[in-house]
mmCIF file of the N, C-alpha and C atoms, coordinates in Angstrom:
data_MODEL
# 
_entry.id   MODEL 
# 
loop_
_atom_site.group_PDB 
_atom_site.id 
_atom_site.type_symbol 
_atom_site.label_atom_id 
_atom_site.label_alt_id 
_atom_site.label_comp_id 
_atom_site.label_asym_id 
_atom_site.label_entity_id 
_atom_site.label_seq_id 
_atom_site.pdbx_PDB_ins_code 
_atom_site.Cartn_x 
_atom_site.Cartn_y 
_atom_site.Cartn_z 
_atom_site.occupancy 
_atom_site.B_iso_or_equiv 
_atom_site.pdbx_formal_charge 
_atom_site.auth_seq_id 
_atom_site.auth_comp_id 
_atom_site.auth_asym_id 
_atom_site.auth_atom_id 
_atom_site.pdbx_PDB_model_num 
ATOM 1   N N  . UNK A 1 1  ? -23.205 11.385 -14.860 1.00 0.00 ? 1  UNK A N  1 
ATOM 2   C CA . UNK A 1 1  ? -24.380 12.219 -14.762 1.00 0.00 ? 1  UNK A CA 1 
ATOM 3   C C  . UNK A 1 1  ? -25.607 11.390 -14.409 1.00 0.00 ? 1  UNK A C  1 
ATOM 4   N N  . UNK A 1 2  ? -25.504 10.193 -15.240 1.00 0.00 ? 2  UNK A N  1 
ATOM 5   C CA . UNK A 1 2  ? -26.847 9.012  -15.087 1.00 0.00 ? 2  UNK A CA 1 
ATOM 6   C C  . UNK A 1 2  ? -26.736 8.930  -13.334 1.00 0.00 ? 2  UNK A C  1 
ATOM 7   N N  . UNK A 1 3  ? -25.747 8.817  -12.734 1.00 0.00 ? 3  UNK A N  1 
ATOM 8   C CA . UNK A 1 3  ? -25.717 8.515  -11.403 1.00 0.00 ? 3  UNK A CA 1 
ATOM 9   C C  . UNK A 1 3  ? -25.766 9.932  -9.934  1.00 0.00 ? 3  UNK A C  1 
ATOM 10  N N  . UNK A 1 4  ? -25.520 10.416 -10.588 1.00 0.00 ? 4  UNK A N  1 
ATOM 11  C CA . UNK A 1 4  ? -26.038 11.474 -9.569  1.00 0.00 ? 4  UNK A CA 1 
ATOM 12  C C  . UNK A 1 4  ? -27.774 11.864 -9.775  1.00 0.00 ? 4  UNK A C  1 
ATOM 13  N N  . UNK A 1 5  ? -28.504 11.698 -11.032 1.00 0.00 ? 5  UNK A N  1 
ATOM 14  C CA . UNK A 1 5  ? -29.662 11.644 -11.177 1.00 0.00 ? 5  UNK A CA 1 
ATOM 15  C C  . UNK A 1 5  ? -30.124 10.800 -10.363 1.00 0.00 ? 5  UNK A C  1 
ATOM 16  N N  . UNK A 1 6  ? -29.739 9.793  -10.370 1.00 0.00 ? 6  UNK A N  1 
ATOM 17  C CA . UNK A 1 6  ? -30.660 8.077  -9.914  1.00 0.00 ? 6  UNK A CA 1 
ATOM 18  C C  . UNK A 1 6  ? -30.715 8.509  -8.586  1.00 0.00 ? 6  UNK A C  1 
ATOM 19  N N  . UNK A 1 7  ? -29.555 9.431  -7.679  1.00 0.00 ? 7  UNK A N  1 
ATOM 20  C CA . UNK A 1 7  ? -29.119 9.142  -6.370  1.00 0.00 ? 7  UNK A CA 1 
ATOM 21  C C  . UNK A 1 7  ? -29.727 10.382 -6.051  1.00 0.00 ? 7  UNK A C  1 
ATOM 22  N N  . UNK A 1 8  ? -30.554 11.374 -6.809  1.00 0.00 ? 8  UNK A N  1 
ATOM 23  C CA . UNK A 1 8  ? -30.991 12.831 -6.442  1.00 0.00 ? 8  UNK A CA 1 
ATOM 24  C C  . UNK A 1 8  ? -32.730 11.805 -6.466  1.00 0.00 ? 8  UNK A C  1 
ATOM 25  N N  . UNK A 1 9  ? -32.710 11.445 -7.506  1.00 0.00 ? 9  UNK A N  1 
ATOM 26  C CA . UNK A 1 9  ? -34.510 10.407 -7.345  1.00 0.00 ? 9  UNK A CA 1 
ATOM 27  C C  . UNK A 1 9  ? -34.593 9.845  -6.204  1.00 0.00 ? 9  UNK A C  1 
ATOM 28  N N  . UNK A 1 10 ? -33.685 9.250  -5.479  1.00 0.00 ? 10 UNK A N  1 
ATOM 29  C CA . UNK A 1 10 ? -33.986 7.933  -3.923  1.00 0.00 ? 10 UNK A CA 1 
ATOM 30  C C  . UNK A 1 10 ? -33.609 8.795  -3.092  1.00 0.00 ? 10 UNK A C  1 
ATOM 31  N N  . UNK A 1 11 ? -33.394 10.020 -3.197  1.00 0.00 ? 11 UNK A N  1 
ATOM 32  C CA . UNK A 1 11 ? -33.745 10.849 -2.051  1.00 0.00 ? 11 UNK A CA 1 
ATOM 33  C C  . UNK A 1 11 ? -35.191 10.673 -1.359  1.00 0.00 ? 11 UNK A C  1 
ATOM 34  N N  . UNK A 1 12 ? -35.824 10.719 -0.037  1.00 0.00 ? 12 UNK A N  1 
ATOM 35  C CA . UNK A 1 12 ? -36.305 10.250 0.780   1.00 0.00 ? 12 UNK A CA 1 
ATOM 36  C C  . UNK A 1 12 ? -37.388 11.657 0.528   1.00 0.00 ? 12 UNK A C  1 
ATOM 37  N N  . UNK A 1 13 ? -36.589 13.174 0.395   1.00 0.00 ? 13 UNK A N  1 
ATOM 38  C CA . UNK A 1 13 ? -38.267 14.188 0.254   1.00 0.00 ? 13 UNK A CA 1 
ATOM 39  C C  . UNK A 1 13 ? -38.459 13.778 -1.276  1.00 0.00 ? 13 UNK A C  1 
ATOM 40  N N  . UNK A 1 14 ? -38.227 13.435 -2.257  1.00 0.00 ? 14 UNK A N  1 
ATOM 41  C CA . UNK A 1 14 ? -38.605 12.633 -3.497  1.00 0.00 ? 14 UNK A CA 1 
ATOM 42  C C  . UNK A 1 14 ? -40.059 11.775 -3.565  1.00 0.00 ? 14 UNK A C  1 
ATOM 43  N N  . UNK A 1 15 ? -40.877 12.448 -4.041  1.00 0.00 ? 15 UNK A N  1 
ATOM 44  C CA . UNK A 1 15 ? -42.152 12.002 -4.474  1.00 0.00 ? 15 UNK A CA 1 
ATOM 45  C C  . UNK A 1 15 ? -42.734 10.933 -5.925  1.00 0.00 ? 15 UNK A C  1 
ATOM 46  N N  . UNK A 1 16 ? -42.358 9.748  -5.626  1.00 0.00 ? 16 UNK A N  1 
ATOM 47  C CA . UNK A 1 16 ? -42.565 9.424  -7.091  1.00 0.00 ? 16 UNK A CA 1 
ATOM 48  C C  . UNK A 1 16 ? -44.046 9.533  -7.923  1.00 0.00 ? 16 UNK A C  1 
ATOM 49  N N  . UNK A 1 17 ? -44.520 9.110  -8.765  1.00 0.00 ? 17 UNK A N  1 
ATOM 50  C CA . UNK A 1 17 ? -45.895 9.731  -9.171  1.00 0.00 ? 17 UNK A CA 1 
ATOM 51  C C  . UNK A 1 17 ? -46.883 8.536  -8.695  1.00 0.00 ? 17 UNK A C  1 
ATOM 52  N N  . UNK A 1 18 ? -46.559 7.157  -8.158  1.00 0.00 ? 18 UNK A N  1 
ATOM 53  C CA . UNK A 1 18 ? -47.123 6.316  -7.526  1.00 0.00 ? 18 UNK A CA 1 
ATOM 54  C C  . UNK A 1 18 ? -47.974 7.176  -6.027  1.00 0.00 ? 18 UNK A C  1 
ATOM 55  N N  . UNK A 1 19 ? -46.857 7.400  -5.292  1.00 0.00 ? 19 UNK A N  1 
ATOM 56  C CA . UNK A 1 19 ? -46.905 7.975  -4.185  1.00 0.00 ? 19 UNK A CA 1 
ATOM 57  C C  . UNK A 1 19 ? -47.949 8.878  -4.082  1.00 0.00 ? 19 UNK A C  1 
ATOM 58  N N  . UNK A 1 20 ? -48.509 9.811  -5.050  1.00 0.00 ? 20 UNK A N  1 
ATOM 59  C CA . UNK A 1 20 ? -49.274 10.799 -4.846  1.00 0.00 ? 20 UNK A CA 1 
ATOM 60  C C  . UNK A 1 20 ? -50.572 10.434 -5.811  1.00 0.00 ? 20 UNK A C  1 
ATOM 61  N N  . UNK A 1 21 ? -50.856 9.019  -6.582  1.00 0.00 ? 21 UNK A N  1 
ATOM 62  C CA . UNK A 1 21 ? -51.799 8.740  -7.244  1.00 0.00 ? 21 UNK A CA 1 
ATOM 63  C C  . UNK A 1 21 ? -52.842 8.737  -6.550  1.00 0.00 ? 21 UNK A C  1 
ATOM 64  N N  . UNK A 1 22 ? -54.046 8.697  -7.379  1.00 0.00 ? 22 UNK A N  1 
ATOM 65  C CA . UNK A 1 22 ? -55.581 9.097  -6.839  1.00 0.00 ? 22 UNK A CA 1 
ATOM 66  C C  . UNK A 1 22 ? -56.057 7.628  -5.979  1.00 0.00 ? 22 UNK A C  1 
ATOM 67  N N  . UNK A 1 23 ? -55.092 6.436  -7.044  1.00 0.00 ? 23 UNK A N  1 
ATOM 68  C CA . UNK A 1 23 ? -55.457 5.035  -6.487  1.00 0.00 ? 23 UNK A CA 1 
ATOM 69  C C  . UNK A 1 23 ? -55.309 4.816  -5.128  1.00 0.00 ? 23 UNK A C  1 
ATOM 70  N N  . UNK A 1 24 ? -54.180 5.270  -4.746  1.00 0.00 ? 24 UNK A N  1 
ATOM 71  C CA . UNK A 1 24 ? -53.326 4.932  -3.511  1.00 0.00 ? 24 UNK A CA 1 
ATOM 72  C C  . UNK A 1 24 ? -53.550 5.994  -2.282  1.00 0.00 ? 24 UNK A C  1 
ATOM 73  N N  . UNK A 1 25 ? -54.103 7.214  -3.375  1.00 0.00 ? 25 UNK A N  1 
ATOM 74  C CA . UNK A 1 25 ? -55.172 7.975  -1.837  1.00 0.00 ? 25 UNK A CA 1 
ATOM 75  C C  . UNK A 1 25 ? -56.197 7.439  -1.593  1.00 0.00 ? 25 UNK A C  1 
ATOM 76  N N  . UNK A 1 26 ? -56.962 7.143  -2.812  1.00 0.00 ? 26 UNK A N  1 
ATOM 77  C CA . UNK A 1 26 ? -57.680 6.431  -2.141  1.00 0.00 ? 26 UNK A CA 1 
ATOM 78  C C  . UNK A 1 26 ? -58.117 5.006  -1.217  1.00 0.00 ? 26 UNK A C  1 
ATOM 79  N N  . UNK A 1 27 ? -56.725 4.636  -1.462  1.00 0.00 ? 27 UNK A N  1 
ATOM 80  C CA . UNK A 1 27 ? -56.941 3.010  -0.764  1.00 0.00 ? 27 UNK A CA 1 
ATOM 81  C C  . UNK A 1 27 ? -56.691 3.161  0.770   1.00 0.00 ? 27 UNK A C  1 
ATOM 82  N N  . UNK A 1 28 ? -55.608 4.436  0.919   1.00 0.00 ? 28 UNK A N  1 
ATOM 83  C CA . UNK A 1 28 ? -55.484 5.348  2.082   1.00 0.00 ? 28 UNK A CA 1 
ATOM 84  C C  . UNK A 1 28 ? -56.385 5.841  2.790   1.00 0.00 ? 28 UNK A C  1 
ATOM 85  N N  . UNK A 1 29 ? -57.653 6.718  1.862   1.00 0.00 ? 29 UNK A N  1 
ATOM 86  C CA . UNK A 1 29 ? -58.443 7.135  2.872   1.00 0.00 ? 29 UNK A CA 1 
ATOM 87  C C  . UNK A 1 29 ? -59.158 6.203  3.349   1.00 0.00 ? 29 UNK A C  1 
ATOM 88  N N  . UNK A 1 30 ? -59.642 4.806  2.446   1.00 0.00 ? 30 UNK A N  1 
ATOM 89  C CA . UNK A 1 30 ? -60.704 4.257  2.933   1.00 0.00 ? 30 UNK A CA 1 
ATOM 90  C C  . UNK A 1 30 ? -60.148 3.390  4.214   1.00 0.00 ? 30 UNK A C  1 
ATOM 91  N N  . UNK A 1 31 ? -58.585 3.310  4.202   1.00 0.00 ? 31 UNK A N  1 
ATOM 92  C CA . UNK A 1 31 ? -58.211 2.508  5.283   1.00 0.00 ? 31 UNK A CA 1 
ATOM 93  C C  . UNK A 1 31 ? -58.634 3.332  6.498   1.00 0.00 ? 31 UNK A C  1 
ATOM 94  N N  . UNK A 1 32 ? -58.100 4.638  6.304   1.00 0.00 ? 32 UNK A N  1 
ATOM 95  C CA . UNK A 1 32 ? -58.642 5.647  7.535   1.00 0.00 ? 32 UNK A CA 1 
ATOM 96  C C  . UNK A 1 32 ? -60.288 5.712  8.152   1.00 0.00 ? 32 UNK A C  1 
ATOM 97  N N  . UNK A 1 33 ? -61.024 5.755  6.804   1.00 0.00 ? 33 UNK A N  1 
ATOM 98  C CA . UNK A 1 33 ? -62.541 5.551  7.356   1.00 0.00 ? 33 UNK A CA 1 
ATOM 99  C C  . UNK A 1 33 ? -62.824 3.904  7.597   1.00 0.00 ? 33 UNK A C  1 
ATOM 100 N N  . UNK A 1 34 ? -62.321 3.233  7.175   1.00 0.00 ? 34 UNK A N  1 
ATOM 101 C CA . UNK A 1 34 ? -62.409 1.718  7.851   1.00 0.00 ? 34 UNK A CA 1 
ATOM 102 C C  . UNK A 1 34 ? -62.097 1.807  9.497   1.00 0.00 ? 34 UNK A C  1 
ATOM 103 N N  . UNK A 1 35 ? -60.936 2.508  9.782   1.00 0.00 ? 35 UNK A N  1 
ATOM 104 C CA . UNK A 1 35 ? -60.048 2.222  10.949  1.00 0.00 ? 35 UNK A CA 1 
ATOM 105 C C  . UNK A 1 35 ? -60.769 3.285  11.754  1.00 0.00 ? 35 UNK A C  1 
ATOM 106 N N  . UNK A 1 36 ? -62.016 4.563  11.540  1.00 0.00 ? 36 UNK A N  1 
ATOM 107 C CA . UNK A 1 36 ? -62.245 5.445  12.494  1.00 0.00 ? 36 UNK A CA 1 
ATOM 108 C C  . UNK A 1 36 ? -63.312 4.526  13.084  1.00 0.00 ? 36 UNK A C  1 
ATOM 109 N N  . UNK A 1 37 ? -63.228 5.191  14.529  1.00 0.00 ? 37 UNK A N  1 
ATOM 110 C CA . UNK A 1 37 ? -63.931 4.414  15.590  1.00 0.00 ? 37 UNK A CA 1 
ATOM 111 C C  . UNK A 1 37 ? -65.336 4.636  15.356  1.00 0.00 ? 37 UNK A C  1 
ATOM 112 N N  . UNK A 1 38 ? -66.032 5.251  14.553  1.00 0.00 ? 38 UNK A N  1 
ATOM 113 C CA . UNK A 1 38 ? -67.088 5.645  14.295  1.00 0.00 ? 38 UNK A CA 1 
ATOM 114 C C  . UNK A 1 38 ? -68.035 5.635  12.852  1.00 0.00 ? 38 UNK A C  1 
ATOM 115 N N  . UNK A 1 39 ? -67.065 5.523  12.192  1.00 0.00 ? 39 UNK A N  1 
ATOM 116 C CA . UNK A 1 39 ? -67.161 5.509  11.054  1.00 0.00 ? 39 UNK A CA 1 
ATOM 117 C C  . UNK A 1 39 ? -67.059 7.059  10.503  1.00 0.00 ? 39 UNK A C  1 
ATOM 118 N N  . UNK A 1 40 ? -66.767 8.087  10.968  1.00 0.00 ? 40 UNK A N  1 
ATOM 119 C CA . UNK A 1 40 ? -66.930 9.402  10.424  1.00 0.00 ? 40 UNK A CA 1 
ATOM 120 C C  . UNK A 1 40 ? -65.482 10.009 10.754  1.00 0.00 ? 40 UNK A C  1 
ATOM 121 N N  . UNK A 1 41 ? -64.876 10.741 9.382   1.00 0.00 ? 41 UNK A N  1 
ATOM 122 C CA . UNK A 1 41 ? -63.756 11.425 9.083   1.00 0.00 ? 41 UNK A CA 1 
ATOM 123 C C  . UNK A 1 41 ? -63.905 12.727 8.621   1.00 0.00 ? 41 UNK A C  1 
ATOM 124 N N  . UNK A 1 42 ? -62.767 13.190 9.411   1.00 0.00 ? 42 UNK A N  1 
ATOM 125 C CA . UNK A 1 42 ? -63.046 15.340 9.149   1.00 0.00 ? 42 UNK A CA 1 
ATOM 126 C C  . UNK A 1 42 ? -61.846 15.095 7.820   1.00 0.00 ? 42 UNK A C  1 
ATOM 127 N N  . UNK A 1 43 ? -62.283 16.097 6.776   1.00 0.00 ? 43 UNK A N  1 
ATOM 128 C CA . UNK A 1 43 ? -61.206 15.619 5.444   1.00 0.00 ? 43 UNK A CA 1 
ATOM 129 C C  . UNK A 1 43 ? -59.885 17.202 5.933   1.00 0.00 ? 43 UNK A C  1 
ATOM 130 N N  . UNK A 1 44 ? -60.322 18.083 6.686   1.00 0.00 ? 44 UNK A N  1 
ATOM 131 C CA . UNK A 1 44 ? -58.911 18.567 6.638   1.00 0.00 ? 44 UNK A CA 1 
ATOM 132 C C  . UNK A 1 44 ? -57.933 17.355 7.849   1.00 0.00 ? 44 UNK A C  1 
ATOM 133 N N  . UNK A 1 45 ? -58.045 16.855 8.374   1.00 0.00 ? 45 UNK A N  1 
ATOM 134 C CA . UNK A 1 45 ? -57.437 15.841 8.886   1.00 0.00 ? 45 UNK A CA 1 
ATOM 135 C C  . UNK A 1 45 ? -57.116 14.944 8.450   1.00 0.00 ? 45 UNK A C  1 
ATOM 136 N N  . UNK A 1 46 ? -57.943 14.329 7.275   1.00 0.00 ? 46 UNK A N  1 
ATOM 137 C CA . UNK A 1 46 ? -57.422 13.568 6.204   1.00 0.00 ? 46 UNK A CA 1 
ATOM 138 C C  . UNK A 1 46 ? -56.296 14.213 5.170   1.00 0.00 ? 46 UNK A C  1 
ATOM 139 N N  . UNK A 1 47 ? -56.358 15.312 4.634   1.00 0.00 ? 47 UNK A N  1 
ATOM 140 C CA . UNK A 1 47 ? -55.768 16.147 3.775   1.00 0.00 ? 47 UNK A CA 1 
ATOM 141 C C  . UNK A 1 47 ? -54.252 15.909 4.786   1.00 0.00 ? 47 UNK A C  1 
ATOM 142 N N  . UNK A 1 48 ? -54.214 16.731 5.922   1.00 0.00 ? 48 UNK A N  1 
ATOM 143 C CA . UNK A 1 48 ? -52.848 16.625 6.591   1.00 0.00 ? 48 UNK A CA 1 
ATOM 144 C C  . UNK A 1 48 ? -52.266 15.281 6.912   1.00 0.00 ? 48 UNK A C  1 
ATOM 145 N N  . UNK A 1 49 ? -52.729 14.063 7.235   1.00 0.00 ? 49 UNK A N  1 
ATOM 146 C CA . UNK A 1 49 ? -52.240 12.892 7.535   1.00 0.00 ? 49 UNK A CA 1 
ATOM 147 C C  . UNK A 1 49 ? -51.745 12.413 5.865   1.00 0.00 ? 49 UNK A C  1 
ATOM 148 N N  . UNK A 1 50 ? -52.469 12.494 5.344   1.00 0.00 ? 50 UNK A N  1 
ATOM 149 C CA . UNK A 1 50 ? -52.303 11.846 3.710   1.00 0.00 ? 50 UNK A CA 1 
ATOM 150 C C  . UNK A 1 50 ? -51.157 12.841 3.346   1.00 0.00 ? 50 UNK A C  1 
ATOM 151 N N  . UNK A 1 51 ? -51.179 14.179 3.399   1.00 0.00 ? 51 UNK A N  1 
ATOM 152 C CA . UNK A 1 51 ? -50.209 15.212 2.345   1.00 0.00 ? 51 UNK A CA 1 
ATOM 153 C C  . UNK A 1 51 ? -50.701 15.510 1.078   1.00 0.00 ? 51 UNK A C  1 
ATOM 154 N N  . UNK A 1 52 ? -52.036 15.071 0.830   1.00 0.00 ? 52 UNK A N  1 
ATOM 155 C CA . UNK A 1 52 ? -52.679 15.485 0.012   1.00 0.00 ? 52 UNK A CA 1 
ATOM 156 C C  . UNK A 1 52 ? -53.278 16.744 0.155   1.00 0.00 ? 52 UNK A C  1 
ATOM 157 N N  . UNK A 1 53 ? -53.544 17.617 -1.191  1.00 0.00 ? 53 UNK A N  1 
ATOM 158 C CA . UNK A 1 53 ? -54.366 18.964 -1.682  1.00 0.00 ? 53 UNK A CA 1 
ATOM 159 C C  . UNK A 1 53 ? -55.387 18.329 -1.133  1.00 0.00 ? 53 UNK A C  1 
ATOM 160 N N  . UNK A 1 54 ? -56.577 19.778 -0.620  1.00 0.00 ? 54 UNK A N  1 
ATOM 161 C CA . UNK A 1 54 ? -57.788 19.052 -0.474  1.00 0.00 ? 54 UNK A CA 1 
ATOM 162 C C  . UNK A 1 54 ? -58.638 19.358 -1.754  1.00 0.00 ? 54 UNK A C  1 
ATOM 163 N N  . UNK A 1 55 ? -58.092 19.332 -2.924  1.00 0.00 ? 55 UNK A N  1 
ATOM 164 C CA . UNK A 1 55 ? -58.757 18.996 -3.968  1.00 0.00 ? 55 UNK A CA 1 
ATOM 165 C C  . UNK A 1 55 ? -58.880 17.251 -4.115  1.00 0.00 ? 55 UNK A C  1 
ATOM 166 N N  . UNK A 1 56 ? -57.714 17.124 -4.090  1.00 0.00 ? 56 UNK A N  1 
ATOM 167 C CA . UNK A 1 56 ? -57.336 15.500 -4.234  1.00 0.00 ? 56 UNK A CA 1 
ATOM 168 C C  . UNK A 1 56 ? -58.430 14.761 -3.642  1.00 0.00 ? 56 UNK A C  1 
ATOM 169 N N  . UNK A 1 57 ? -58.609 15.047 -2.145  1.00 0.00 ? 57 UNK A N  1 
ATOM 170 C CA . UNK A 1 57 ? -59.436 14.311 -1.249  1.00 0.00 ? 57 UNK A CA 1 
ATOM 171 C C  . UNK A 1 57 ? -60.703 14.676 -1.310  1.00 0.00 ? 57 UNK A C  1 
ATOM 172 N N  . UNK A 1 58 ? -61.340 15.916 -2.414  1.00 0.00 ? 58 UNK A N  1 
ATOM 173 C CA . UNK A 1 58 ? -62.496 16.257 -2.615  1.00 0.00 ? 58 UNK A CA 1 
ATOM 174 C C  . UNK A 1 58 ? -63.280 15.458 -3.579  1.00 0.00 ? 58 UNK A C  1 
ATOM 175 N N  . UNK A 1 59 ? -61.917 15.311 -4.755  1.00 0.00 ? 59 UNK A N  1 
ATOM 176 C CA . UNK A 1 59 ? -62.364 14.247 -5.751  1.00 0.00 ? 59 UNK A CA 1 
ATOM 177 C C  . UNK A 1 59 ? -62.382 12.612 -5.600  1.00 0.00 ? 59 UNK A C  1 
ATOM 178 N N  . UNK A 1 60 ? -61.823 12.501 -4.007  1.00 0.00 ? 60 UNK A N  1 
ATOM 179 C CA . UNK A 1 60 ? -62.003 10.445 -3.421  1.00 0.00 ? 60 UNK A CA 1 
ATOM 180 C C  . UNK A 1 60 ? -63.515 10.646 -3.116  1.00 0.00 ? 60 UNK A C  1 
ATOM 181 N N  . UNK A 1 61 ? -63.659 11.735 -1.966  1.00 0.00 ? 61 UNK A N  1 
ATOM 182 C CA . UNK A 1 61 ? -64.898 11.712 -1.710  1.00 0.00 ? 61 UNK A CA 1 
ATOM 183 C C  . UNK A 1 61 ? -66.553 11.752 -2.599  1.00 0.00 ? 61 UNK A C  1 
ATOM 184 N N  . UNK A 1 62 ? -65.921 12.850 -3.461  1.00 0.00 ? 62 UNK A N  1 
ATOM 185 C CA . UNK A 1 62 ? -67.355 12.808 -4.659  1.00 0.00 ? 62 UNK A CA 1 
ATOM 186 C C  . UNK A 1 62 ? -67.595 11.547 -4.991  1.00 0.00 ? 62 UNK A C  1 
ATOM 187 N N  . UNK A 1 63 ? -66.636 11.013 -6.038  1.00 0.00 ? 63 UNK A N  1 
ATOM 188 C CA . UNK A 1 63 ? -66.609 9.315  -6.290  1.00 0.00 ? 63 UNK A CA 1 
ATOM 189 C C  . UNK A 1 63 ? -66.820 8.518  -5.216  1.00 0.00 ? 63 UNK A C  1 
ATOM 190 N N  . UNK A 1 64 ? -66.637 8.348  -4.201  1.00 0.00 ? 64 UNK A N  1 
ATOM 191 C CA . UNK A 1 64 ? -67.157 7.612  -3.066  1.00 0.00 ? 64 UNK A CA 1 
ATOM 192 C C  . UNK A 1 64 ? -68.825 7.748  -2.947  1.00 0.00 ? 64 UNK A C  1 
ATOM 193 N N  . UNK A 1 65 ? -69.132 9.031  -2.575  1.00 0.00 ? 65 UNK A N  1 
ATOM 194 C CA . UNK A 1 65 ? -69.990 9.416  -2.149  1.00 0.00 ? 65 UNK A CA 1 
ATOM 195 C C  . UNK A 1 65 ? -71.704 8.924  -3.994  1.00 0.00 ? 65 UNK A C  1 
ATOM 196 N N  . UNK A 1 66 ? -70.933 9.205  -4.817  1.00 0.00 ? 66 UNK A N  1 
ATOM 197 C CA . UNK A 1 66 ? -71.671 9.000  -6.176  1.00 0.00 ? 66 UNK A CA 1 
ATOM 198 C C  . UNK A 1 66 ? -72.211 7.538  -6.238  1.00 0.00 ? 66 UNK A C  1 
ATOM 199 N N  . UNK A 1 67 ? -71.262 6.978  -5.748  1.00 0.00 ? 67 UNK A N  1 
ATOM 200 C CA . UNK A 1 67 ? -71.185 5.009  -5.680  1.00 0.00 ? 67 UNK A CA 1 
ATOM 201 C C  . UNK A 1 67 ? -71.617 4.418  -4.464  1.00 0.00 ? 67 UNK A C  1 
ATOM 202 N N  . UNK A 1 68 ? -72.318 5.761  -3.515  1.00 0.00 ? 68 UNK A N  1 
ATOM 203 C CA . UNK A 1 68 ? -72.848 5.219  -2.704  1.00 0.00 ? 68 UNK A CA 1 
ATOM 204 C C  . UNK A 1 68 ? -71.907 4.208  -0.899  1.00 0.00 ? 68 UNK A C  1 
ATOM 205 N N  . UNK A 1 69 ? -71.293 4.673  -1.136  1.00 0.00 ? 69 UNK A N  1 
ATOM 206 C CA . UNK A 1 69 ? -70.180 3.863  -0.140  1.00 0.00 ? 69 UNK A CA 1 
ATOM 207 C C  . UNK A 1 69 ? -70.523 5.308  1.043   1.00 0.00 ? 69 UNK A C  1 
ATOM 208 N N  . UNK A 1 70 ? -69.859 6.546  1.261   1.00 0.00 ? 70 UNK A N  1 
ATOM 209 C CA . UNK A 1 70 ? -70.247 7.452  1.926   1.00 0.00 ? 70 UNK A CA 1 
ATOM 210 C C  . UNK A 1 70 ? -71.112 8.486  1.796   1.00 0.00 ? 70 UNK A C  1 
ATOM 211 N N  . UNK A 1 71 ? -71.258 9.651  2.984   1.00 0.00 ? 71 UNK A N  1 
ATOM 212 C CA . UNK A 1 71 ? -72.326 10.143 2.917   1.00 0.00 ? 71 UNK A CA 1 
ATOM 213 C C  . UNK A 1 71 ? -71.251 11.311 3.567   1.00 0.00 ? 71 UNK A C  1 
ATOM 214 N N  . UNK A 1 72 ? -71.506 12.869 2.864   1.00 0.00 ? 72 UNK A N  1 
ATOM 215 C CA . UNK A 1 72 ? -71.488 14.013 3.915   1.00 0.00 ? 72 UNK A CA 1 
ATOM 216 C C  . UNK A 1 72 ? -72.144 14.349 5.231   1.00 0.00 ? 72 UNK A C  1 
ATOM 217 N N  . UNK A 1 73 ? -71.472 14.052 6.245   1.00 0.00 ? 73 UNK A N  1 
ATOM 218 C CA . UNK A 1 73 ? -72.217 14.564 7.307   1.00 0.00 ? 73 UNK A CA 1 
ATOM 219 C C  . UNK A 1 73 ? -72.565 15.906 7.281   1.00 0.00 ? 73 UNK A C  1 
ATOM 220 N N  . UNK A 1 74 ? -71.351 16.736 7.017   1.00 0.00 ? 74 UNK A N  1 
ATOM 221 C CA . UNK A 1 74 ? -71.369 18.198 7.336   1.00 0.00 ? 74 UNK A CA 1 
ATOM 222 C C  . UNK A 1 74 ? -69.986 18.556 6.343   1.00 0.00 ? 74 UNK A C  1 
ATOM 223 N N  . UNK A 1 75 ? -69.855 20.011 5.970   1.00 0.00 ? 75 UNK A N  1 
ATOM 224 C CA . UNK A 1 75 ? -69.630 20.551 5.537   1.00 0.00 ? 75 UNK A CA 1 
ATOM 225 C C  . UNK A 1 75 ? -67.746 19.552 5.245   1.00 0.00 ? 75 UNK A C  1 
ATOM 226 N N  . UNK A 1 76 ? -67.502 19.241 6.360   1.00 0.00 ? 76 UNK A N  1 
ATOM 227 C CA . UNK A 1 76 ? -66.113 18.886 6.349   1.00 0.00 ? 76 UNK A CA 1 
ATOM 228 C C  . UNK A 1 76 ? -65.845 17.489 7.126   1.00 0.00 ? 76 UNK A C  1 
ATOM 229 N N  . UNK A 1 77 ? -66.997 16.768 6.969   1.00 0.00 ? 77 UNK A N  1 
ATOM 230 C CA . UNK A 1 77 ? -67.142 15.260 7.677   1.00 0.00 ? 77 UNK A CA 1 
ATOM 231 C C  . UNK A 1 77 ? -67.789 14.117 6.972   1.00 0.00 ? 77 UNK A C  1 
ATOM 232 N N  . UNK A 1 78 ? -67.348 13.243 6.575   1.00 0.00 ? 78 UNK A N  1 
ATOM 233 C CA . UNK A 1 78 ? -67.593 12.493 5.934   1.00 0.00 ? 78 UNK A CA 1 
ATOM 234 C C  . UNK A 1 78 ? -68.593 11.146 6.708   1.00 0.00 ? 78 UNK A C  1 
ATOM 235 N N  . UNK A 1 79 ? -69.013 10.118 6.366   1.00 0.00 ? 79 UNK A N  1 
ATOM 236 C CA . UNK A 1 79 ? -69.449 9.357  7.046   1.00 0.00 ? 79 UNK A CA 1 
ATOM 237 C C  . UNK A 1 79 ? -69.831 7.579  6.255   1.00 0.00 ? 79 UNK A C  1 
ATOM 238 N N  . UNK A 1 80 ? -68.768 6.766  6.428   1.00 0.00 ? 80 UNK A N  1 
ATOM 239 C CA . UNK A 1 80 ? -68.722 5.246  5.885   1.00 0.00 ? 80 UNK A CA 1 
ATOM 240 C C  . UNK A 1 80 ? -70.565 4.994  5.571   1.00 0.00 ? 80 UNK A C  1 
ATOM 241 N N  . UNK A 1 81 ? -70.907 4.381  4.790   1.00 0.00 ? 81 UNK A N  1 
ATOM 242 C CA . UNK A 1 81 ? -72.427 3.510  5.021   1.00 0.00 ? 81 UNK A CA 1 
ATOM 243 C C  . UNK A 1 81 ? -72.179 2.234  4.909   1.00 0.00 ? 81 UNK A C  1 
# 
């Protein structure tokens, strides 16, 4: 039984709770706003590339944005400082 568990977990659509942490979205998004040519990111585009809720990516941005690192452009655009 222990082994059909282990081998149903390393299934590949298997999400471990690393995978979907707030840490690791966020180290994600900022790679994305590092890497945009402009410095400015639309978050439903972030939401779909990541697979994140856009709650998830609402709460990188507040904390970002609180600490001063970004700025809302617009309603759904973010912007590096």
């Amino acid at each position: 039984m222990y082994t059909q568990l282990h081998k149903q977990l390393k299934q590949p659509y298997h999400r471990s709770r690393y995978d979907s942490s707030l840490g690791l979205l966020t180290s994600k998004f900022a790679d994305m706003l590092r890497h945009s040519p402009d410095g400015i990111l639309e978050l439903n585009v972030v939401c779909q590339k990541l697979g994140a809720p856009k709650r998830r990516v609402y709460d990188i941005t507040n904390v970002l944005e609180g600490i001063r690192l970004i700025r809302k452009k617009s309603k759904n655009h973010v912007q590096w400082l």
